[in-house]
PDB file with SEQRES, HELIX, SHEET and CRYST1 records, atoms N, CA, C and O in Angstrom:
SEQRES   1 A   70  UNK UNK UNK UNK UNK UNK UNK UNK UNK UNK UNK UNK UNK          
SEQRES   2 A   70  UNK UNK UNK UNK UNK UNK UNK UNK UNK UNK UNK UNK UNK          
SEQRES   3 A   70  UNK UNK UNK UNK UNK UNK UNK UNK UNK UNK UNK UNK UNK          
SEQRES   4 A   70  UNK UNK UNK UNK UNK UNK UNK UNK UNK UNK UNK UNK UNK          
SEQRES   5 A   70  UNK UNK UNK UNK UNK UNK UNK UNK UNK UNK UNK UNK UNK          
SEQRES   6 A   70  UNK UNK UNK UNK UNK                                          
HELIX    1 AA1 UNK A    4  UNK A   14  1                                  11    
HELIX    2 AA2 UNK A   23  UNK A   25  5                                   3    
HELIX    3 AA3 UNK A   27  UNK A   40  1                                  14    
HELIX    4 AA4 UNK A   46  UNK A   56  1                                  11    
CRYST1    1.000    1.000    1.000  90.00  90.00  90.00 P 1           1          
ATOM      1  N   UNK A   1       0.816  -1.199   0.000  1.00  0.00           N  
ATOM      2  CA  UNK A   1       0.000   0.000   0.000  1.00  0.00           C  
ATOM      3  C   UNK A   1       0.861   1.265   0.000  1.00  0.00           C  
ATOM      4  O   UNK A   1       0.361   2.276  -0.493  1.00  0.00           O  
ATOM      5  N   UNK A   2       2.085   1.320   0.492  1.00  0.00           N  
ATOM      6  CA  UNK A   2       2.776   2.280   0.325  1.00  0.00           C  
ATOM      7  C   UNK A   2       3.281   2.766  -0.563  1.00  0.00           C  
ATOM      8  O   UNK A   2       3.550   3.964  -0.483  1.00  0.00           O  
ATOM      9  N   UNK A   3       3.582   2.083  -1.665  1.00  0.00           N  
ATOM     10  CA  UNK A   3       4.058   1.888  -3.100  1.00  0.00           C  
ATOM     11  C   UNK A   3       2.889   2.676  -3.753  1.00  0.00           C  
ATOM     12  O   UNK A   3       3.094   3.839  -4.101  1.00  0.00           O  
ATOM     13  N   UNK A   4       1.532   2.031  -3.957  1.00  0.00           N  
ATOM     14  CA  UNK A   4       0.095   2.425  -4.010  1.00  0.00           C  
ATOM     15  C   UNK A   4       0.492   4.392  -3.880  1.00  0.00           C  
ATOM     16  O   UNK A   4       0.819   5.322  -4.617  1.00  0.00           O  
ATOM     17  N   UNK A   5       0.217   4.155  -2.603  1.00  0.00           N  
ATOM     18  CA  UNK A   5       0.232   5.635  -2.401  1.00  0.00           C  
ATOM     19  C   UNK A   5       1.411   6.848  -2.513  1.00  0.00           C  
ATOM     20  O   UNK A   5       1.374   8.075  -2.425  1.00  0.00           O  
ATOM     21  N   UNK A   6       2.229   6.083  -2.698  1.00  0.00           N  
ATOM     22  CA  UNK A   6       3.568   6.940  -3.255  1.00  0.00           C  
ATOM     23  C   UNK A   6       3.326   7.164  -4.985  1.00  0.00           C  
ATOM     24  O   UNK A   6       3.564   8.220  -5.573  1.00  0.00           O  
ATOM     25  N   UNK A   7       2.965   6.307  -5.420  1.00  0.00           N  
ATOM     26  CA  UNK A   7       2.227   6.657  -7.402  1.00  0.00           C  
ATOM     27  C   UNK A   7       1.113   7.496  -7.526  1.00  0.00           C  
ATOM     28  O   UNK A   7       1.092   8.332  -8.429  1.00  0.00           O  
ATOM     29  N   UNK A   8      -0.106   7.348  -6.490  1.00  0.00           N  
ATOM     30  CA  UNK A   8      -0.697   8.377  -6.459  1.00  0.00           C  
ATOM     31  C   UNK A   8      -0.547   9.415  -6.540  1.00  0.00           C  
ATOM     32  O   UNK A   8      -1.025   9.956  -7.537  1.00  0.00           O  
ATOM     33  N   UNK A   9       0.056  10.099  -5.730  1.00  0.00           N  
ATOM     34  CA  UNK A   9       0.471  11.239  -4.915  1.00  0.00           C  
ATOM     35  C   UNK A   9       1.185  11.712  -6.322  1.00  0.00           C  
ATOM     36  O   UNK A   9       0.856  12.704  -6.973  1.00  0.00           O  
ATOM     37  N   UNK A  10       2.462  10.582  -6.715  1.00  0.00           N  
ATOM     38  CA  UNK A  10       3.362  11.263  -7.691  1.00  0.00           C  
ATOM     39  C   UNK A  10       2.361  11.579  -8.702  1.00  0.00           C  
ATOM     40  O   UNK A  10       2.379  12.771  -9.007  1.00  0.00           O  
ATOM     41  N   UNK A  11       1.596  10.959  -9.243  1.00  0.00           N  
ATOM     42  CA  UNK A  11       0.233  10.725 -10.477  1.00  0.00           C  
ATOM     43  C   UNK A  11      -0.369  12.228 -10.567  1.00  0.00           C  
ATOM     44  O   UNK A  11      -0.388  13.044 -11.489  1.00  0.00           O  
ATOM     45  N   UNK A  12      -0.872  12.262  -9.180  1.00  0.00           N  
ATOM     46  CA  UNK A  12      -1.674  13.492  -8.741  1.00  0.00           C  
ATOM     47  C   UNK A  12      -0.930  15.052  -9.537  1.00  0.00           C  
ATOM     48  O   UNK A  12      -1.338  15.873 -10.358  1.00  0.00           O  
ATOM     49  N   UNK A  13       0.431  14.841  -8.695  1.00  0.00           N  
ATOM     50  CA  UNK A  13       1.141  16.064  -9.129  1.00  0.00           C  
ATOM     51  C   UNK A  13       1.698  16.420 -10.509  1.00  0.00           C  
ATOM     52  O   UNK A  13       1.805  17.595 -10.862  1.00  0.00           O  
ATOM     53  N   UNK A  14       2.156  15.080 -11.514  1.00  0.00           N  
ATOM     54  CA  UNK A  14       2.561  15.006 -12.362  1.00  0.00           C  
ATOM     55  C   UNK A  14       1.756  14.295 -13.720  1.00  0.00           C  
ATOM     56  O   UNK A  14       2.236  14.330 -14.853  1.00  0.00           O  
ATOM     57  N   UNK A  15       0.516  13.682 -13.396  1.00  0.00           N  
ATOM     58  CA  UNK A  15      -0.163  13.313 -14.719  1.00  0.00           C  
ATOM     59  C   UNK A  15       1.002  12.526 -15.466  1.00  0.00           C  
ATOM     60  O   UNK A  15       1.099  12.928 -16.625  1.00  0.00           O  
ATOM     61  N   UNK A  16       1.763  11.691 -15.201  1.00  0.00           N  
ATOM     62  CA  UNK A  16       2.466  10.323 -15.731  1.00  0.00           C  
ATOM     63  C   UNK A  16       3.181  10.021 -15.240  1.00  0.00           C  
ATOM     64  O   UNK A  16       3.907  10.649 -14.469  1.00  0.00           O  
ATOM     65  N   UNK A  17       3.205   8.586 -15.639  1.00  0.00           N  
ATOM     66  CA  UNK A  17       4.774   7.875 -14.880  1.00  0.00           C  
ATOM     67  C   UNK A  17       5.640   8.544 -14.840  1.00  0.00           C  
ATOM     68  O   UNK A  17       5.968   9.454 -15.602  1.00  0.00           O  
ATOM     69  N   UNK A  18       6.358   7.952 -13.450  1.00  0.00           N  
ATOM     70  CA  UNK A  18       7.710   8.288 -13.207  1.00  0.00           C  
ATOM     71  C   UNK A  18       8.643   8.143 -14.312  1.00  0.00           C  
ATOM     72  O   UNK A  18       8.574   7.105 -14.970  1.00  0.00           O  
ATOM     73  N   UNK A  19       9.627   9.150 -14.657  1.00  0.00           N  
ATOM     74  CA  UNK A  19      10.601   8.436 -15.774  1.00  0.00           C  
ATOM     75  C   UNK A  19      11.414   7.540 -15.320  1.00  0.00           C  
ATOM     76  O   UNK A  19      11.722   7.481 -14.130  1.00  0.00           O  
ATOM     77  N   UNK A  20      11.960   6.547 -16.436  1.00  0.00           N  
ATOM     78  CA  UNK A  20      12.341   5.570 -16.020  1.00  0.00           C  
ATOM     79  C   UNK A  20      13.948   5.503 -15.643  1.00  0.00           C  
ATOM     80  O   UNK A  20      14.559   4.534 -15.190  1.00  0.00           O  
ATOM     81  N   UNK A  21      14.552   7.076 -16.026  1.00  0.00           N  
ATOM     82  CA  UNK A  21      15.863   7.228 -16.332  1.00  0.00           C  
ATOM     83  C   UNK A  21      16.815   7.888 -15.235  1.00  0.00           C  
ATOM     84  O   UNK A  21      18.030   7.893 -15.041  1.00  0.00           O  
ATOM     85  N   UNK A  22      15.528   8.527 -14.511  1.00  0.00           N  
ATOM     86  CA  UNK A  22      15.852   8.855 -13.134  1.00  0.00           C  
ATOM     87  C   UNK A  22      15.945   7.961 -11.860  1.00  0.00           C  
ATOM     88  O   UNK A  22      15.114   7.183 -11.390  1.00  0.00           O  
ATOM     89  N   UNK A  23      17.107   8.272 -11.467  1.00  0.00           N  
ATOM     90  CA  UNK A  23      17.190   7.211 -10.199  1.00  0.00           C  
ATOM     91  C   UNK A  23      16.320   6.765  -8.898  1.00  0.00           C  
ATOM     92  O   UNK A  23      16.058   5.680  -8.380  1.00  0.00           O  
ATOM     93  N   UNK A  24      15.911   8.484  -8.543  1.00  0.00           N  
ATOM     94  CA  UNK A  24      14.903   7.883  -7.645  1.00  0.00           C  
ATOM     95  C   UNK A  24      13.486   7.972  -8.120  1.00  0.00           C  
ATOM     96  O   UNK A  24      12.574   8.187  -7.322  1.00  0.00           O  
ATOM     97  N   UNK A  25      13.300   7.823  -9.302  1.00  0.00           N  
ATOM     98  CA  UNK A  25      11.954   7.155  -9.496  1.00  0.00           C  
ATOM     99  C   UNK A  25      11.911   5.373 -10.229  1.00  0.00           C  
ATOM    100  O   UNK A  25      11.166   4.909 -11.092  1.00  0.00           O  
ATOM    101  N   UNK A  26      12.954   4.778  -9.505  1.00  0.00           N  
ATOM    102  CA  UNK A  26      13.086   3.323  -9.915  1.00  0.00           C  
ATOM    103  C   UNK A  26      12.086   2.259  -9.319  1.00  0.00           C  
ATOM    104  O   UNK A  26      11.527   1.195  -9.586  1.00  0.00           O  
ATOM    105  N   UNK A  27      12.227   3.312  -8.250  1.00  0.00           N  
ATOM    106  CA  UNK A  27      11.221   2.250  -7.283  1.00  0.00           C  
ATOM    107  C   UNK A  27       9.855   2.368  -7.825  1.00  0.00           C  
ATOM    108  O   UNK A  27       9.352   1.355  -8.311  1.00  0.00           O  
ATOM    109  N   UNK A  28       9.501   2.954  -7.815  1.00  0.00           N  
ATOM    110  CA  UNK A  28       7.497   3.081  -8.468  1.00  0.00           C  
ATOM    111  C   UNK A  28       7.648   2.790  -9.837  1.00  0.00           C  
ATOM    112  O   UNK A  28       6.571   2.602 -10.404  1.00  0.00           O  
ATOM    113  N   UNK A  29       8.601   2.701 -10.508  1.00  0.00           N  
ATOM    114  CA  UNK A  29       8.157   2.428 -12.249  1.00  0.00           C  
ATOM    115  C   UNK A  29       8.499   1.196 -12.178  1.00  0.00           C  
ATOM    116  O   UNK A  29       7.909   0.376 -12.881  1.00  0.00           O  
ATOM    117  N   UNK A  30       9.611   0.773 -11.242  1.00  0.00           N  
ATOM    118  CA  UNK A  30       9.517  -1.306 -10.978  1.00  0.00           C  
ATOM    119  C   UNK A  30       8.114  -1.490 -10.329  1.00  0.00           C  
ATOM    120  O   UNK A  30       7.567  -2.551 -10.630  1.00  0.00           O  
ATOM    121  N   UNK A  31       7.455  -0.697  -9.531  1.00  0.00           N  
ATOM    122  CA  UNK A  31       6.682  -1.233  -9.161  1.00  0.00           C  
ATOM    123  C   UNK A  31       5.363  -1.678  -9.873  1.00  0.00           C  
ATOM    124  O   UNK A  31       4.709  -2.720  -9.835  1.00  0.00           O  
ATOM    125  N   UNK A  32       5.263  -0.835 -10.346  1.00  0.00           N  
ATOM    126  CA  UNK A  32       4.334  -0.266 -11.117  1.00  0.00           C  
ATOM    127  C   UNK A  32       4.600  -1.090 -12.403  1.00  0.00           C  
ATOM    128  O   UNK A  32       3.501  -1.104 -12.957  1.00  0.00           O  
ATOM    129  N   UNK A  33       5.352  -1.688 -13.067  1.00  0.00           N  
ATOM    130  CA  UNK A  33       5.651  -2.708 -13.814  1.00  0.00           C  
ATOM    131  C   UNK A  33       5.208  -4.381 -13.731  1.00  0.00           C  
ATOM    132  O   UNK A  33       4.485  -5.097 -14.424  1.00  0.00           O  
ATOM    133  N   UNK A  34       6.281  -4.656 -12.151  1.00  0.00           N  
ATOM    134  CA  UNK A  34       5.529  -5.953 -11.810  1.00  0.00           C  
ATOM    135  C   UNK A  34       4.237  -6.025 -11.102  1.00  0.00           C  
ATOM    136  O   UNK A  34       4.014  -7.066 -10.484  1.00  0.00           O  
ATOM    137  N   UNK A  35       3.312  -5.048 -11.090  1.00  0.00           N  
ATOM    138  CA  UNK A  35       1.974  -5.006 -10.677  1.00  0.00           C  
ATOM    139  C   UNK A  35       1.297  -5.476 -11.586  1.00  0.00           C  
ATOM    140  O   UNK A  35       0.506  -6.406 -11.433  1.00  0.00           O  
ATOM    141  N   UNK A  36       1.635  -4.598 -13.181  1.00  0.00           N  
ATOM    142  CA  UNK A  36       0.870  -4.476 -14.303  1.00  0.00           C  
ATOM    143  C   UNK A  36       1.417  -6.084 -15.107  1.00  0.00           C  
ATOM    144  O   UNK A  36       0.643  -6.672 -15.862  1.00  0.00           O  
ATOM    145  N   UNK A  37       2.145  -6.368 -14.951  1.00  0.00           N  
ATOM    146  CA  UNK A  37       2.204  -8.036 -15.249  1.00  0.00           C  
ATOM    147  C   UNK A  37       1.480  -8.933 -14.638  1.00  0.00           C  
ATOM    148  O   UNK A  37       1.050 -10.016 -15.036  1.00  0.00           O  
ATOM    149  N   UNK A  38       1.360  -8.296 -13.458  1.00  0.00           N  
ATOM    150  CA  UNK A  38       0.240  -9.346 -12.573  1.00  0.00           C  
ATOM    151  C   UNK A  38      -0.795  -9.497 -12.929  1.00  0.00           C  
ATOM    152  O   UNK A  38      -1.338 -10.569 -13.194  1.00  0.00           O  
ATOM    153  N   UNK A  39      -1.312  -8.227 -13.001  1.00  0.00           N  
ATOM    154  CA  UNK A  39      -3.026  -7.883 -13.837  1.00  0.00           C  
ATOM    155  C   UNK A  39      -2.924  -8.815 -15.356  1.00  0.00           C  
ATOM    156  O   UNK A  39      -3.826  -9.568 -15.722  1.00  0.00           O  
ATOM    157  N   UNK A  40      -1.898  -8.632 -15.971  1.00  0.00           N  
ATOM    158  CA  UNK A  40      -1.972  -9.330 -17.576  1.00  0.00           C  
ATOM    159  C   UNK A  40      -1.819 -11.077 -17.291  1.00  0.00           C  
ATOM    160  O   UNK A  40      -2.149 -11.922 -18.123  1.00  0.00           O  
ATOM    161  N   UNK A  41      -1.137 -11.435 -15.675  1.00  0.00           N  
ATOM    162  CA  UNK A  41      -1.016 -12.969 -15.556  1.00  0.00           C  
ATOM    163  C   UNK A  41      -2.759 -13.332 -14.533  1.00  0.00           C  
ATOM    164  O   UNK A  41      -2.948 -14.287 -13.779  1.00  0.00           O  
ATOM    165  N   UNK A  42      -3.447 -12.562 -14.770  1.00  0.00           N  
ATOM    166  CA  UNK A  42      -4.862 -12.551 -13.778  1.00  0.00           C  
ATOM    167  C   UNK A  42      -4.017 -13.460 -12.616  1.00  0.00           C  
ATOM    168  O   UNK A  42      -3.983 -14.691 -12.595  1.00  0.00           O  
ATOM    169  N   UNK A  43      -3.259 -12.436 -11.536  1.00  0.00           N  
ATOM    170  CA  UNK A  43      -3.050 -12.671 -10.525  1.00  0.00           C  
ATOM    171  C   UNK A  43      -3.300 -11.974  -9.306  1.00  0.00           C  
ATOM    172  O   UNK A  43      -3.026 -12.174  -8.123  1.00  0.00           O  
ATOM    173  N   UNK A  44      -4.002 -10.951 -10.058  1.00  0.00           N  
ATOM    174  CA  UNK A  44      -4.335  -9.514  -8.904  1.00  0.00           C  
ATOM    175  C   UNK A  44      -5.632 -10.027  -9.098  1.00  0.00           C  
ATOM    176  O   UNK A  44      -6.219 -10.586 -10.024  1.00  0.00           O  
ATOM    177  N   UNK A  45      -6.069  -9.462  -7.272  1.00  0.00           N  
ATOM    178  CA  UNK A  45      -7.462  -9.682  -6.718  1.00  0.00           C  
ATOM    179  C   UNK A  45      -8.292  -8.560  -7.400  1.00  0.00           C  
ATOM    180  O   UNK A  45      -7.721  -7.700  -8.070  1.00  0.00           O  
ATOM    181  N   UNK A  46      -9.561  -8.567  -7.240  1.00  0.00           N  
ATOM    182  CA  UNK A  46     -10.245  -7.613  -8.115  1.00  0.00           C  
ATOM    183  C   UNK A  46     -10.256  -6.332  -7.612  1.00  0.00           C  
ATOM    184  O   UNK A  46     -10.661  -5.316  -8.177  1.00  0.00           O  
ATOM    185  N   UNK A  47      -9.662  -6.477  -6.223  1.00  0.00           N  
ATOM    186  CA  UNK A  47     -10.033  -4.659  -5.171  1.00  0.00           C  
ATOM    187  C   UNK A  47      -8.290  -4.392  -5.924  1.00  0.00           C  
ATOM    188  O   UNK A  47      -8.144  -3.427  -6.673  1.00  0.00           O  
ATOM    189  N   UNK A  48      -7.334  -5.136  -5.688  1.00  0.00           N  
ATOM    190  CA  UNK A  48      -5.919  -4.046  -6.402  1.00  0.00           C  
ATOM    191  C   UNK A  48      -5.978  -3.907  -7.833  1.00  0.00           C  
ATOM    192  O   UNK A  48      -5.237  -3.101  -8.395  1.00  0.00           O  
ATOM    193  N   UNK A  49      -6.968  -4.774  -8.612  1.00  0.00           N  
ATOM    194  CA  UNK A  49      -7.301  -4.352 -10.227  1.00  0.00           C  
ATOM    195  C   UNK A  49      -7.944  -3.023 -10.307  1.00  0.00           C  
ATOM    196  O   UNK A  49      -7.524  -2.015 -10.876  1.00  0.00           O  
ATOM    197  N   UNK A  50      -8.937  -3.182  -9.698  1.00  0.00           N  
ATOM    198  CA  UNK A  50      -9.380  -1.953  -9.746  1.00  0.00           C  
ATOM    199  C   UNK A  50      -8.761  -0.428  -9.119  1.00  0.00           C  
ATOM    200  O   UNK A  50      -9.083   0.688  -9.526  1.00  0.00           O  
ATOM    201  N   UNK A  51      -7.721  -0.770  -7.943  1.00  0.00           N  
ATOM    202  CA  UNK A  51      -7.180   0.427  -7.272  1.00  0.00           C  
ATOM    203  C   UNK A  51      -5.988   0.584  -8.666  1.00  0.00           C  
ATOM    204  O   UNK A  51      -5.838   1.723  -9.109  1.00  0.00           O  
ATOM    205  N   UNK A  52      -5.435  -0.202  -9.106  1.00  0.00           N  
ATOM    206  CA  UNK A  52      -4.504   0.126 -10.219  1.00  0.00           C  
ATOM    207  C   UNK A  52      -4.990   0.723 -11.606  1.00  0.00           C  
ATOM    208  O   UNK A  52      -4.310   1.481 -12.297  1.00  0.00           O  
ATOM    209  N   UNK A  53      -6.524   0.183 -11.975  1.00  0.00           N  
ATOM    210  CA  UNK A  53      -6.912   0.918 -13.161  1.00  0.00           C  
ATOM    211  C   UNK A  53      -7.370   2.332 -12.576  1.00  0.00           C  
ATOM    212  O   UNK A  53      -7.578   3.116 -13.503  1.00  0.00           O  
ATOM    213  N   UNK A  54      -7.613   2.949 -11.189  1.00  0.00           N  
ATOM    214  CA  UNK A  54      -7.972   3.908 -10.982  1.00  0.00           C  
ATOM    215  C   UNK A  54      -6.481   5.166 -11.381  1.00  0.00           C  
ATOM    216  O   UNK A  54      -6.458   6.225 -12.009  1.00  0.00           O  
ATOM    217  N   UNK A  55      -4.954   4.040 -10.343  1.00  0.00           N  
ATOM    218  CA  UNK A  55      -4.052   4.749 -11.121  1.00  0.00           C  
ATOM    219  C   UNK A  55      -3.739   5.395 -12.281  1.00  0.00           C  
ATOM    220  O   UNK A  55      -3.256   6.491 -12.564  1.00  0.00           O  
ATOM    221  N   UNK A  56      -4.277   4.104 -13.097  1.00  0.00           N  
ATOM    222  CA  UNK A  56      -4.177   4.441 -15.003  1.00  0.00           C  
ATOM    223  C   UNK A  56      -4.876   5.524 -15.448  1.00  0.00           C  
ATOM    224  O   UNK A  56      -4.429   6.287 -16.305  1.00  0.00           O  
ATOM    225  N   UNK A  57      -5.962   5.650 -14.919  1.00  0.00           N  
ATOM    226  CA  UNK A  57      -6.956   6.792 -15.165  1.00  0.00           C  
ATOM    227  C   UNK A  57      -6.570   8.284 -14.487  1.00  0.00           C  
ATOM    228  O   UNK A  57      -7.233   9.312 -14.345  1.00  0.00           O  
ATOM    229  N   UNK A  58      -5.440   7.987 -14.201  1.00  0.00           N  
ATOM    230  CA  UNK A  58      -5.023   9.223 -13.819  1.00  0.00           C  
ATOM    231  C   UNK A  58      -3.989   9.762 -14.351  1.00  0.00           C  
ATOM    232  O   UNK A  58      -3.531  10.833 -13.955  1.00  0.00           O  
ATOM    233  N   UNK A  59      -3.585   9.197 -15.148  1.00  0.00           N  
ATOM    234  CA  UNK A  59      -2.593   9.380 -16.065  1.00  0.00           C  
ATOM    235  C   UNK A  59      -2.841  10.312 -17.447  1.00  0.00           C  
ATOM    236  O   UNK A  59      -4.008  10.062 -17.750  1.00  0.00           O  
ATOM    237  N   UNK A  60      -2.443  11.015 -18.171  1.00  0.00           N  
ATOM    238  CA  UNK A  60      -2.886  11.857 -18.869  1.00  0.00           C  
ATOM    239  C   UNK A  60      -1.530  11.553 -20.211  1.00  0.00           C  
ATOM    240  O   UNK A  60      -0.322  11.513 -19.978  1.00  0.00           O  
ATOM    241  N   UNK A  61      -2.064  11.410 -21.309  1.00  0.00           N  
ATOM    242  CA  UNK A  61      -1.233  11.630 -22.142  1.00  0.00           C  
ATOM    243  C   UNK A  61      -0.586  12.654 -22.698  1.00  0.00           C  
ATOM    244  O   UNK A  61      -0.666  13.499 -21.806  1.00  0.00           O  
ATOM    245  N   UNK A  62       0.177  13.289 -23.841  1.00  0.00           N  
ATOM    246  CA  UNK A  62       0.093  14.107 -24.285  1.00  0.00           C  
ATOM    247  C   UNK A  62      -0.828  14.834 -25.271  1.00  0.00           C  
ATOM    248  O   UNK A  62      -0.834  16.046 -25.486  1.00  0.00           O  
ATOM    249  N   UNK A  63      -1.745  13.733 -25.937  1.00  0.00           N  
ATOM    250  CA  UNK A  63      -2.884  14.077 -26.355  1.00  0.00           C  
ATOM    251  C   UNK A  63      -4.057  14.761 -25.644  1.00  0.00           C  
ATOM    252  O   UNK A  63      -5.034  15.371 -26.078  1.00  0.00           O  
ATOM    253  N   UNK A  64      -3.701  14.503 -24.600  1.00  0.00           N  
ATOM    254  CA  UNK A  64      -5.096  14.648 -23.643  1.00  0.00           C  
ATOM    255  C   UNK A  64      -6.093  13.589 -23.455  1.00  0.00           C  
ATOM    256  O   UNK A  64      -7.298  13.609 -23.202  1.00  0.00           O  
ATOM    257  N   UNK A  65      -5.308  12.737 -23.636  1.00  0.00           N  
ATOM    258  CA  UNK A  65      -6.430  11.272 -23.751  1.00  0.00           C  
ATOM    259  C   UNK A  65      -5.925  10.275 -22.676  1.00  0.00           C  
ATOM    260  O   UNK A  65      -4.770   9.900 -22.472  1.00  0.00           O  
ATOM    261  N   UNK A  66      -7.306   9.869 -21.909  1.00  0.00           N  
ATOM    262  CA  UNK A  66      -6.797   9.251 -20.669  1.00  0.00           C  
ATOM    263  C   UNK A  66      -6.044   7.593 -21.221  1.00  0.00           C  
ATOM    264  O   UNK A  66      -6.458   6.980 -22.205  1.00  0.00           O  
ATOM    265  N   UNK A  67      -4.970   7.151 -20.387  1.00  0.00           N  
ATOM    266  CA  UNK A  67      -4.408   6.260 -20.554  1.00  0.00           C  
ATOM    267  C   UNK A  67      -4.787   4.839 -20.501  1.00  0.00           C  
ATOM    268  O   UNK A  67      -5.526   4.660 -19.533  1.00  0.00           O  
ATOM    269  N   UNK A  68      -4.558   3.710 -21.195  1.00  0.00           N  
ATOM    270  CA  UNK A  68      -5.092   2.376 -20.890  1.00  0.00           C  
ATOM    271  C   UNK A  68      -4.152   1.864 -19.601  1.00  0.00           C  
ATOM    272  O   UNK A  68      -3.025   2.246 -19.288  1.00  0.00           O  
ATOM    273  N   UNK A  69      -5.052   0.817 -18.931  1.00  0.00           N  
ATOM    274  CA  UNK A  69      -4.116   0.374 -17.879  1.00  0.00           C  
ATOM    275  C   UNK A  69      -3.047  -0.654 -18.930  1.00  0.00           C  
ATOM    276  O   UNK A  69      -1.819  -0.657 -19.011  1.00  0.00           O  
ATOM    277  N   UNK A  70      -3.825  -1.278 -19.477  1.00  0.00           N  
ATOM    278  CA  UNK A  70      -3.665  -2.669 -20.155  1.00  0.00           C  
ATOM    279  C   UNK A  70      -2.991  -2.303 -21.536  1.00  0.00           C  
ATOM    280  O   UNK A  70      -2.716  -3.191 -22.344  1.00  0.00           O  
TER     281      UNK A  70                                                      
END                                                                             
């Protein structure tokens, strides 16, 4: 859950992933990686599927078009 709420927060302020090139954002874009493999191996329960597609939806492209989780 801490992980959870550390992407939020970053999500909130920044409208996308962490980059991947920066050091201290390694931790939430690994995380945030082997989460989203989980969801594609249907290994996530349906309450962290859904708290993670809420992540996705918070994500903003450069189009202006909200992001797929999947």
């Amino acid at each position: 859950m801490e992980k959870y709420h550390a992407m939020k927060k970053y999500l909130e302020v920044h409208h996308q992933l962490p980059d991947k090139k920066k050091p201290y954002n390694h931790d939430l874009i690994n995380w945030w990686k082997y989460n989203k493999k989980l969801a594609k191996l249907d290994k996530l329960s349906e309450e962290k599927l859904r708290m993670l597609q809420e992540l996705s939806d918070s994500r903003i492209i450069k189009s202006d078009k909200k992001a797929l989780f999947l």
